[in-house]
C-alpha positions, 0 to 999 in steps of 0.5 A, a space after each residue: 406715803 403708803 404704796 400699793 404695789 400689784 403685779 400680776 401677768 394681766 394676760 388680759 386684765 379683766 374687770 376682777 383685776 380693776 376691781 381689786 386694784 380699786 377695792 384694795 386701794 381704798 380698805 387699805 387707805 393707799 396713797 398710790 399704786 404701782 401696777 406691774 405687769 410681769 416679764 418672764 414669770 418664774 413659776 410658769 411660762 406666757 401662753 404662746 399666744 400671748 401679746 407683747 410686753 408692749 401690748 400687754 403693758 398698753 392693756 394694763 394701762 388702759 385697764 388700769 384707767 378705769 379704777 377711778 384713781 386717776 394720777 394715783 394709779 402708775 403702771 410700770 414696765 420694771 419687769 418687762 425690761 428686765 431680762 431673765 425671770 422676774 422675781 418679786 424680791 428683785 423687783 421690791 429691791 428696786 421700789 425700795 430705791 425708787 421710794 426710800 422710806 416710804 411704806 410698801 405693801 404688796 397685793 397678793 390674790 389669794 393662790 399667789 398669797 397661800 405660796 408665798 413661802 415657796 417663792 425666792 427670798 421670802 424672808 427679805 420680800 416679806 422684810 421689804 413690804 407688808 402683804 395685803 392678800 385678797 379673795 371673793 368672799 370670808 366664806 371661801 376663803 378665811 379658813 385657809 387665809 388664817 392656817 397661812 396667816 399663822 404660819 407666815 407669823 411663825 415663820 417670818 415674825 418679822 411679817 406684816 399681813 392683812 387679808 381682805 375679801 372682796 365680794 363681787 369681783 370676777 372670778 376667771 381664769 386667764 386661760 379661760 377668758 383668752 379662749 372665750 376671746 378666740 370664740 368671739 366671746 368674753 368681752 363682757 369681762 373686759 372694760 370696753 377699751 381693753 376689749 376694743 385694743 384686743 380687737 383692734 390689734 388681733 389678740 389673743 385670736 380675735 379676728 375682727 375686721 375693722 372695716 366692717 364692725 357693727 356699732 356694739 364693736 366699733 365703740 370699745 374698739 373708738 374707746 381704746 384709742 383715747 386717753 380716758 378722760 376723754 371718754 365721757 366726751 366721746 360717749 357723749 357726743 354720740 348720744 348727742 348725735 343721735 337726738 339732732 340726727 332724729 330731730 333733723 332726719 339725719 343717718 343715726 347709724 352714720 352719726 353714731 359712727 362719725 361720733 364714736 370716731 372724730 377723737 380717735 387721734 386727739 390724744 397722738 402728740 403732734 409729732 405723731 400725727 403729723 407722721 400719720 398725715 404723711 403715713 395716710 397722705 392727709 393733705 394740710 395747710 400751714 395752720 393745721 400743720 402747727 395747731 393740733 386742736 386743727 390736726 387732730 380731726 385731718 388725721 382723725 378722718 384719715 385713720 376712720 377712711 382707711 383704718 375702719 372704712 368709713 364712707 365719704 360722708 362720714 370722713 367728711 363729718 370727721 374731717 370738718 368737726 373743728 373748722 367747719 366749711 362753708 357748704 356743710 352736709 347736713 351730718 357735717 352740722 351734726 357731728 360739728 354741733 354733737 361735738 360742741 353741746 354733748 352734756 359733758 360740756 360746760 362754758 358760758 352760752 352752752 345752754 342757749 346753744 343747745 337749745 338753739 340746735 334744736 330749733 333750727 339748725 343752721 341758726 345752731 350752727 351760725 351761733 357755734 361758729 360765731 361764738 367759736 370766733 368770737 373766743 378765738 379773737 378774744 386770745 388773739 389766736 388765729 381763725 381757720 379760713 375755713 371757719 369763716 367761710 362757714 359762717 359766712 355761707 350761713 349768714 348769706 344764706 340767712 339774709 
């Protein structure tokens, strides 16, 4: 097995890191990437402000899902735990336990590629891993990259060196990106969920208040408390809500708000949601106490109401999105329809569902509910009271 390993402080990973990590991946045909956030750097000190090994290790993850490489990309914390100074030959030592036989190759950006000798152990990091260096372009880099890749060779014959180049990627200085993040700027930079886990958690001198964000604020910020597969589906209810919110008069900014937030506990174990009912003083029943797919949207509308402060009308859309109730408001239909026909979803009836919501409303939801019902009692799972009482509100209302 080829293994890329790629450490770096990520203080904060940005777009230049993910699109290397991806670009290097492919052109040198990896099997997996180790991805290691630094502990304490030997050649230079973390600025003060900089987040906690726990923090930084969460913004590298949640960069790190954004290169596509799904279960073949692993960010580690191998030197955030350790103590002392991290160095790459203490930390190749440890992969060659970990991965005995297997091919290692260390990812290097250019400044760190054109220092190499004067780092601790040179000879040994460069008998435990080949080095795969890269830069923006051949023009601005290959002069150098060839007087270093001779010397490497002369010196350390044992060496195995690639350098690629890497049109495109982003180019800026960590020191910079965090004083455009203390402006209110350089988001841009960012893939969405890193940005919106640096605002959530105050980073870097953001001080965004999670009460009142604007709708351009709040998706990173929704985006980064979820696990990134469910991202597409996110993103897709909203856009969903927005056409039924037009079609049916409903509150587009409202709905966009709900939607962007009705997941935003989905991917807590059940464990930590059920401390989070407690922490936020969710009442549950019996059956959402044990069923998460339940839970998720108790817990979901108690983190929106006190952690991002969302009104009444919109908890209550969060609150409702799986169960339904009989009596719903007409966003409490939306986000429940939104979140069951957005485009990403796939499964027998979902066409003519669509098309039924956008021809009455209620006949929609009735349909939903049914079909919801009907699944449930071919598993022989349990329905929600709840669900039934909503379906029955229609059917009485219809008749």
């Amino acid at each position: 097995m080829k293994i890329g390993v790629y450490g770096g402080a990520f203080n904060p990973p940005h777009l230049g890191h993910i699109t290397a990590a991806r670009t290097v991946f492919e052109l040198l045909k990896l099997d997996k990437l180790l991805v290691i956030p630094t502990g304490r750097p030997p050649h230079k000190s973390l600025a003060p402000d900089s987040p906690s090994p726990d923090q930084r290790l969460e913004l590298t993850r949640l960069a790190m899902e954004q290169t596509g490489l799904e279960d073949r990309v692993e960010v580690l914390d191998l030197e955030l735990r350790r103590e002392g100074n991290s160095y790459t030959v203490d930390t190749l030592s440890r992969l060659r336990e970990l991965y005995p036989g297997e091919e290692l190759w260390l990812l290097l950006g250019a400044d760190m590629f054109l220092t190499l000798q004067t780092w601790r152990e040179p000879e040994r990091i460069l008998s435990l891993a080949g080095v795969a260096a890269f830069g923006r372009t051949e023009m601005d880099m290959e002069e150098l990259f060839s007087v270093q890749r001779s010397y490497l060779y002369r010196t350390y014959p044992q060496a195995r060196l690639v350098t690629l180049t890497i049109p495109g990627v982003v180019d800026i200085s960590s020191t910079e990106l965090r004083e455009q993040l203390a402006r209110g700027e350089g988001g841009t930079l960012l893939a969405p969920a890193v940005y919106g886990c640096i605002l959530r958690e105050g980073l870097y001198g953001t001080t965004a208040d999670l009460k009142s964000l604007p709708l351009e604020r709040l998706r990173p910020v929704a985006l980064s408390c979820l696990h990134h597969r469910r991202i597409p589906h996110v993103l897709g209810t909203e856009q969903e809500a927005i056409h039924l919110a037009e079609r049916w008069g409903g509150d587009v900014a409202k709905a966009r708000r709900a939607a962007l937030l009705h997941d935003c506990t989905k991917k807590l174990s059940l464990a930590e949601q059920l401390e989070v009912a407690e922490r936020f003083q969710v009442p549950l029943d019996e059956m959402e106490r044990r069923e998460i797919k339940l839970l998720h949207a108790k817990t979901g509308a108690g983190i929106a109401e006190t952690v991002f402060g969302t009104d009444e009308e919109i908890t209550n859309a969060i609150r409702w999105h799986t169960t339904g109730r009989g009596g719903m408001t007409l966003l409490e239909k939306i986000i429940y329809l939104a979140d069951y026909i957005e485009p990403t979803r796939s499964f027998p009836g979902v066409e003519k569902l669509r098309r039924v919501c956008y021809e009455d409303l209620d006949a929609g939801l009735l349909l939903g509910l049914e079909m919801t019902i009907e699944e449930m009692e071919k598993r022989g799972a349990s329905i929600h009271p709840k669900t039934l009482e909503a379906r029955d509100a229609l059917k009485g209302q219809r008749e």
